[in-house]
C-alpha positions in Angstrom: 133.8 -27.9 -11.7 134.7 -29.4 -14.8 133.1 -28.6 -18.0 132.7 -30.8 -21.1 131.6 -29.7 -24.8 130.4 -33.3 -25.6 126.4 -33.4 -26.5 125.1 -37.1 -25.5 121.4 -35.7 -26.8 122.6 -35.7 -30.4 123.4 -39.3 -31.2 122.3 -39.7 -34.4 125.2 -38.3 -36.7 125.5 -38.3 -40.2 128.1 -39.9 -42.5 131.5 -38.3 -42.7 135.1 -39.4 -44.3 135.8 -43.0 -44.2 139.5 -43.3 -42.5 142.2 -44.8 -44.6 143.4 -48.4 -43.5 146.0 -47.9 -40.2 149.1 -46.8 -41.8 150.9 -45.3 -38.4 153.2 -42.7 -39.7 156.5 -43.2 -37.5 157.0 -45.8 -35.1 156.1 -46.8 -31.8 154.6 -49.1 -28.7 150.8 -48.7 -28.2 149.8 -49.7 -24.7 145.8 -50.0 -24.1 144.1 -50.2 -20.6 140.4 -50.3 -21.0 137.2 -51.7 -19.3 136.0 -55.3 -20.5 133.2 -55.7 -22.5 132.3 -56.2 -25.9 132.3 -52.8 -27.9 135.8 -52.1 -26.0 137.5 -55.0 -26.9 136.2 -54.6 -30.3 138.1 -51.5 -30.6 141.0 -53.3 -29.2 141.2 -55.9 -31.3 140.6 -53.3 -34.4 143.3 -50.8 -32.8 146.3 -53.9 -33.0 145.6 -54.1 -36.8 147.8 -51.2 -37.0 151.0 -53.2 -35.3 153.5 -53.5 -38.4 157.4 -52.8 -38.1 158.7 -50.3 -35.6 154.9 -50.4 -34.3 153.6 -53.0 -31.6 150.4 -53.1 -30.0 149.0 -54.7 -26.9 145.9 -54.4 -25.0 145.1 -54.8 -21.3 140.8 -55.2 -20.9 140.3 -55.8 -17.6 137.1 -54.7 -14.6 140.1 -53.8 -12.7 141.2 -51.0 -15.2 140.1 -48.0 -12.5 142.4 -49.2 -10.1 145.3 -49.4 -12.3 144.9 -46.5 -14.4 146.7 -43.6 -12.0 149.4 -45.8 -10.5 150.2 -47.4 -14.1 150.3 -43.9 -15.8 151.9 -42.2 -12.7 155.4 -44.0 -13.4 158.0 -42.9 -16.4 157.2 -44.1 -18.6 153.6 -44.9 -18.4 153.1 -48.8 -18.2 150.3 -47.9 -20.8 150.1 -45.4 -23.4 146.7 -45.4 -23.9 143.5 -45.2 -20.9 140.1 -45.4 -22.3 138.0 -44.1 -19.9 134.2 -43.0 -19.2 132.9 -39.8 -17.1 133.7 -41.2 -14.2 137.0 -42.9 -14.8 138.9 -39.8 -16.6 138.7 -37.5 -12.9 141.9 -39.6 -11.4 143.4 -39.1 -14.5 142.9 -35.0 -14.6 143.3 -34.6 -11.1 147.1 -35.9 -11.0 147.7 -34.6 -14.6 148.4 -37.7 -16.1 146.9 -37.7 -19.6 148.4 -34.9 -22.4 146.5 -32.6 -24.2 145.4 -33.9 -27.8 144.6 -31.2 -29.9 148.0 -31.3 -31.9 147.0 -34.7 -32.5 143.6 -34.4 -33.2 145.0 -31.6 -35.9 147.0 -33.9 -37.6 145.5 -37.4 -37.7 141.8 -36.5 -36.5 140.8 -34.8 -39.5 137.5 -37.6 -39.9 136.4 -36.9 -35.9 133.2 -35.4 -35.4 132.8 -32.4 -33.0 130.9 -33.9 -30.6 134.1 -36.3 -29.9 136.4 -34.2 -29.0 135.8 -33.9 -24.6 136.9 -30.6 -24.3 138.5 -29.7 -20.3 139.1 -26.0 -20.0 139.5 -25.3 -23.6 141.7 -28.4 -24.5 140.8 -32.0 -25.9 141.7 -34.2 -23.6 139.9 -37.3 -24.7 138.3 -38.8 -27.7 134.8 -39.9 -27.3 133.1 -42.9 -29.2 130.4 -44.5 -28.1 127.3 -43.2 -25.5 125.8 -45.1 -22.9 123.2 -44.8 -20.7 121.1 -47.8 -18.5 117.4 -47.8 -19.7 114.1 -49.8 -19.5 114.2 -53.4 -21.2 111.3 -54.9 -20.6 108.5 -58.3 -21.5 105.6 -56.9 -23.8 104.5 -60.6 -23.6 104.0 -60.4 -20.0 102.6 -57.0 -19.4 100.4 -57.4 -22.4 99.1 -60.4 -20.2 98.5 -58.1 -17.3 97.0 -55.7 -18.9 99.4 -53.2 -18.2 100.4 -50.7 -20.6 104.5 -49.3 -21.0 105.6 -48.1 -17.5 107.3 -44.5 -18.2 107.6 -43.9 -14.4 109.3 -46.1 -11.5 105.5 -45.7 -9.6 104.4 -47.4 -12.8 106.9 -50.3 -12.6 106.4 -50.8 -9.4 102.5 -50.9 -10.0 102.9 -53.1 -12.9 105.2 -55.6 -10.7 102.3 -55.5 -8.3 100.1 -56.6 -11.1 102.3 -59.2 -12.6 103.2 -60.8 -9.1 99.6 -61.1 -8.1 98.5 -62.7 -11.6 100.6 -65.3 -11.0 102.4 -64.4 -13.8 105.6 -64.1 -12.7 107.1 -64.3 -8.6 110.0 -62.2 -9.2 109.3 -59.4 -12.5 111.6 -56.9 -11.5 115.6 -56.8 -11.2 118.4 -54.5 -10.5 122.4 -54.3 -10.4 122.4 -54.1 -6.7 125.2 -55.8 -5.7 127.4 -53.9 -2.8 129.9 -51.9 -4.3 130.3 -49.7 -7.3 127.0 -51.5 -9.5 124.7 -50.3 -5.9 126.3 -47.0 -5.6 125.1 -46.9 -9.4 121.5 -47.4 -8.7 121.5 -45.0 -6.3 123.4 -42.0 -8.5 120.9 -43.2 -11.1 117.9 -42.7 -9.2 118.8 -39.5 -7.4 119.8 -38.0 -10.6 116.0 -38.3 -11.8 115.2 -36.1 -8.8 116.7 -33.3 -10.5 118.5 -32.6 -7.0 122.7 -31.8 -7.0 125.1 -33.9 -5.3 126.8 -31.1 -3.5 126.2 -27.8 -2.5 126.8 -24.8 -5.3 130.2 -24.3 -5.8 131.4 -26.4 -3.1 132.4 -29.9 -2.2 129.5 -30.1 0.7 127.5 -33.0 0.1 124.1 -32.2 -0.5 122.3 -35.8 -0.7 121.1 -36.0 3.0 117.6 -34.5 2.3 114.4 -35.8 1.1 115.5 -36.5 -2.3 118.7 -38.6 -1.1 115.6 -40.1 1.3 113.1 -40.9 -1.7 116.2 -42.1 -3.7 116.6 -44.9 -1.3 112.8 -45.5 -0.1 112.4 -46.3 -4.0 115.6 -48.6 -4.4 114.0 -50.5 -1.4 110.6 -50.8 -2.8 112.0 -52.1 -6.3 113.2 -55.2 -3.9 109.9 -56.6 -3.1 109.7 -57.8 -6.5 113.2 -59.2 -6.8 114.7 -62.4 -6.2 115.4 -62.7 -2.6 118.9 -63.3 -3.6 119.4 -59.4 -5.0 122.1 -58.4 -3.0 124.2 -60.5 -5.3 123.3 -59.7 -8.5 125.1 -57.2 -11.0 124.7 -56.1 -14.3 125.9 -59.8 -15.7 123.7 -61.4 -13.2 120.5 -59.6 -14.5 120.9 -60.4 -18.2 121.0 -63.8 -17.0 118.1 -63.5 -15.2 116.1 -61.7 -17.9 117.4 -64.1 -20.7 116.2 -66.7 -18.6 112.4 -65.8 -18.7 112.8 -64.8 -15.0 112.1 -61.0 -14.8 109.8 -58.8 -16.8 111.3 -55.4 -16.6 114.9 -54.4 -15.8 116.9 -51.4 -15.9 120.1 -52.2 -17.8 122.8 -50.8 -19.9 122.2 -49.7 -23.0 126.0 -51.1 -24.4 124.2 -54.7 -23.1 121.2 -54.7 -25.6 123.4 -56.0 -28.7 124.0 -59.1 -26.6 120.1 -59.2 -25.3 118.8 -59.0 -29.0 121.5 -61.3 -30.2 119.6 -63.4 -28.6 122.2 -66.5 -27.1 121.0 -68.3 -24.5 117.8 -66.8 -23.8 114.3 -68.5 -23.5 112.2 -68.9 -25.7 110.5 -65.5 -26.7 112.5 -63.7 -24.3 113.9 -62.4 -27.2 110.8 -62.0 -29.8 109.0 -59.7 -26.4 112.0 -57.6 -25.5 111.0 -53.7 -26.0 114.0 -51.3 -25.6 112.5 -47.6 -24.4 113.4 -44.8 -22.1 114.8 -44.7 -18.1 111.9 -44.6 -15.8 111.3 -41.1 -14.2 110.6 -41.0 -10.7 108.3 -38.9 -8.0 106.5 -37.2 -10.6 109.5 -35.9 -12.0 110.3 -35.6 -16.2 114.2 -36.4 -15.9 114.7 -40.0 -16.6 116.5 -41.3 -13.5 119.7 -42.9 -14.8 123.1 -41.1 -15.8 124.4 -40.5 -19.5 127.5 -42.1 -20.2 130.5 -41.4 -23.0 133.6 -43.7 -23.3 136.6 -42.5 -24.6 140.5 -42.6 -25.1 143.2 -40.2 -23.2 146.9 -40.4 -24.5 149.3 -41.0 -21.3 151.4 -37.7 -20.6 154.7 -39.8 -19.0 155.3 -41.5 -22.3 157.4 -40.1 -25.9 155.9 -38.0 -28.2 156.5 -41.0 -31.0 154.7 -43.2 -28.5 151.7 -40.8 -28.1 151.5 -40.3 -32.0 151.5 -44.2 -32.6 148.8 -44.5 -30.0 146.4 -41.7 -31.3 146.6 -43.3 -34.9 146.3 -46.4 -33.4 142.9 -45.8 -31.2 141.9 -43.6 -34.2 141.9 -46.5 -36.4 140.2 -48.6 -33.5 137.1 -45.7 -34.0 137.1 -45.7 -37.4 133.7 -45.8 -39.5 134.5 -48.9 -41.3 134.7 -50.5 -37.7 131.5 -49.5 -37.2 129.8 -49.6 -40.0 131.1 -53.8 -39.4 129.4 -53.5 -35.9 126.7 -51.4 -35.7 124.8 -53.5 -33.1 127.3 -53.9 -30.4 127.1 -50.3 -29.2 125.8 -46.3 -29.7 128.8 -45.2 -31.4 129.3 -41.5 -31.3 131.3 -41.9 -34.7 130.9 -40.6 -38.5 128.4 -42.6 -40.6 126.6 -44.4 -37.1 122.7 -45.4 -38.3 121.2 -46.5 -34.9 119.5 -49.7 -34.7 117.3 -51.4 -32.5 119.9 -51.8 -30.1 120.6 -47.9 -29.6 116.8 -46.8 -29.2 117.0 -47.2 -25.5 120.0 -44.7 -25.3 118.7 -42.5 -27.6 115.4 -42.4 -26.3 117.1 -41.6 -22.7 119.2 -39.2 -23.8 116.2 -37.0 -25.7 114.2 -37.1 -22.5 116.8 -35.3 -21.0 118.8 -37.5 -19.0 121.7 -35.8 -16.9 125.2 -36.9 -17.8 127.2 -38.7 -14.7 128.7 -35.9 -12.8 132.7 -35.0 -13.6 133.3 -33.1 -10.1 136.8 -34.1 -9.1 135.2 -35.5 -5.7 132.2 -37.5 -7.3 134.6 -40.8 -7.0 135.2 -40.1 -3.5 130.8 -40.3 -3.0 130.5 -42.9 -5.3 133.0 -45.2 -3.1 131.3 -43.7 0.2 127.8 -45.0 -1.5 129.5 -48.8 -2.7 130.2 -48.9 1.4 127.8 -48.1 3.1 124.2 -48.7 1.4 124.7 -52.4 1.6 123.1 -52.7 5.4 120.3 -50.2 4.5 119.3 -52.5 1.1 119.8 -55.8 3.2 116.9 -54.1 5.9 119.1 -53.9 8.9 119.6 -50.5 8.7 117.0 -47.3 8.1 117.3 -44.8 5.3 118.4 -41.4 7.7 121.0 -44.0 9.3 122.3 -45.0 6.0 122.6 -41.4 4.4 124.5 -40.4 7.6 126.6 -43.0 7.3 127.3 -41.8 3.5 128.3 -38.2 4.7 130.5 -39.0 7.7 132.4 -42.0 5.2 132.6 -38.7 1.7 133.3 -36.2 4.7 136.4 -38.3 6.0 138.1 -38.6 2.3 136.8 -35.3 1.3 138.4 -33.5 3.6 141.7 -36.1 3.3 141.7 -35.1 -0.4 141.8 -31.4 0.6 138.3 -30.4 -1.0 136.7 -29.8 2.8 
């Protein structure tokens, strides 16, 4: 199993050395593939200040960035110097040895990185960490103040207050979810399971190990969630329940913490959506005192098929993207694990999540392979065509089939 150093619990750092303005010793071509959303293309756009002569920059944000990553850094040279990735997203990456070590880098342009940045895979750096993320409870003060309901800590709580809220009158649809079929469902369902405190697979081994009665109570609780949602929930992602929220539709969600700056901001939304919105911790579950959702770091690797100029360039480059003065610019738009970060309102959620004790997304070299095994086959079992024993089944034979393809069974 892979280990990282990185502590997600400590997220309030203090200041450090500003970095100097991008001054890329040496030339190069820095090539970016990241995610797309807000925070990342912030560091994106902050990153190409550094083009100059003998230097060029470019930047690829796209959702489709996980399927690019290994065949784009497979050729030589890489298409793309540069992958940000998350938990999740670096495993490809490791697996077929396609990011470089960054510790001689780190050593001589990394001097202003905090410990807690440097992801650390069998003894070397292998990515650069900058911001947390976790999902967490947003949710109406307005509206549960009206129902008399006090803040839900517990997912039997939100489901009583929903019960409470619906039958007021108050609101026909106060709960929401990312459950759309694919990777946001196989999300919930990681989420949730994590907040049972169970493991994915059996010590030491690849074996799955979620077809028991805390993979059952994972899904019985997804289900239940749905009687409060828009009928229409199979369709709705993380996007989709912002919208919803802003819109004065839905009273308590659980959403991603690196999607608060744009809730607070405030555009678009209702009137006193905004005004009512409390940020707090991930609902527990079953009793249980781990907050069901995963912890989250993002992160830059430095591609291994590329020049050592080109890997320099980049490093200085992404370093400059991270820098303190960029965040100290934008301290709303995410949890940045970087020198001088002073959490706001928007990183309360996060932090709060994080200090209950939330369990970071597992980094298991087959966790992708369940995670695409959940996007397929939960969709029939959250549509009500389809029974919870039925659907885990259907999860093991689908992870057992590439598990065993991938030669970890």
């Amino acid at each position: 199993m892979l280990k990282t150093t990185v502590s997600l619990g400590v997220l309030c750092l203090t200041a450090g050395t500003a970095f100097a303005a991008c001054g890329i010793e040496g030339t190069g071509s820095v090539r970016i593939l990241s995610n797309d959303f807000e925070a990342l293309r912030l560091v994106n756009t902050t990153a190409s200040e550094c083009a100059a002569d003998g230097v060029t920059v470019a930047a690829n944000a796209t959702a489709e960035h996980k399927n690019l990553q290994v065949p784009a850094l497979s050729i030589n040279p890489a298409e793309y110097t540069v992958a940000v990735v998350a938990n999740n997203s670096i495993v490809p990456l490791l697996n077929d040895d396609l990011i470089r070590p960054l510790d001689d880098l780190v050593a001589k342009y990394g001097a202003a990185l905090q410990p807690n940045q440097l992801i650390k895979i069998d003894g070397k750096t292998m990515a650069i960490a900058f911001m947390g993320n976790a999902q967490h409870l947003f949710y109406r003060k307005d509206i549960l103040d009206k129902a008399g309901i006090a803040e839900p800590k517990s997912y039997e709580e939100i489901l009583a207050a929903a019960e409470k809220i619906k039958a007021d009158g108050l609101m026909d649809y106060p709960l929401a979810a990312s459950d759309k079929p694919g990777w946001d469902l196989a999300a919930e369902f990681v989420n949730t399971y994590l907040g049972t405190s169970g493991e994915f697979f059996a010590p030491g081994s690849a074996e799955l190990a979620i077809d028991n009665e805390d993979g059952l109570k994972t899904l019985e609780n997804m289900k239940a969630l749905t009687a409060y949602m828009d009928p229409d929930y199979l369709t709705f992602d993380a996007n989709g329940i912002q919208a919803e929220y802003k819109a004065g539709n839905v009273a308590m969600m659980v959403q991603w913490g690196s999607l608060a700056g744009d809730m607070l901001a405030g555009e678009g939304a209702a009137e006193g959506v905004v005004a009512n919105t409390v940020l707090t911790s991930a609902p527990t579950i079953a009793g249980g005192t781990t907050p069901a959702v995963a912890l989250w770091w993002d992160g830059f690797t430095i591609a291994k098929n590329i020049s050592d100029e080109d890997a320099a360039a980049s490093f200085q480059a992404m370093v400059h993207g991270i820098s303190p003065e960029m965040v100290a610019a934008n301290p709303t738009v995410a949890t940045w694990l970087v020198a001088g970060f002073e959490p706001g309102p928007t990183a309360v959620g996060v932090i709060a999540t994080a200090n209950a004790g939330a369990r970071a997304y597992p980094m298991q070299p087959y966790m992708g392979l369940l995670h695409t095994a959940l996007s397929a086959e939960l969709a029939e079992f959250m549509a009500g065509t389809e029974d919870a024993a039925t659907a885990l089944a259907d999860v093991k034979a689908a992870y057992d089939t590439a598990a065993k393809e991938g030669g970890y069974l």
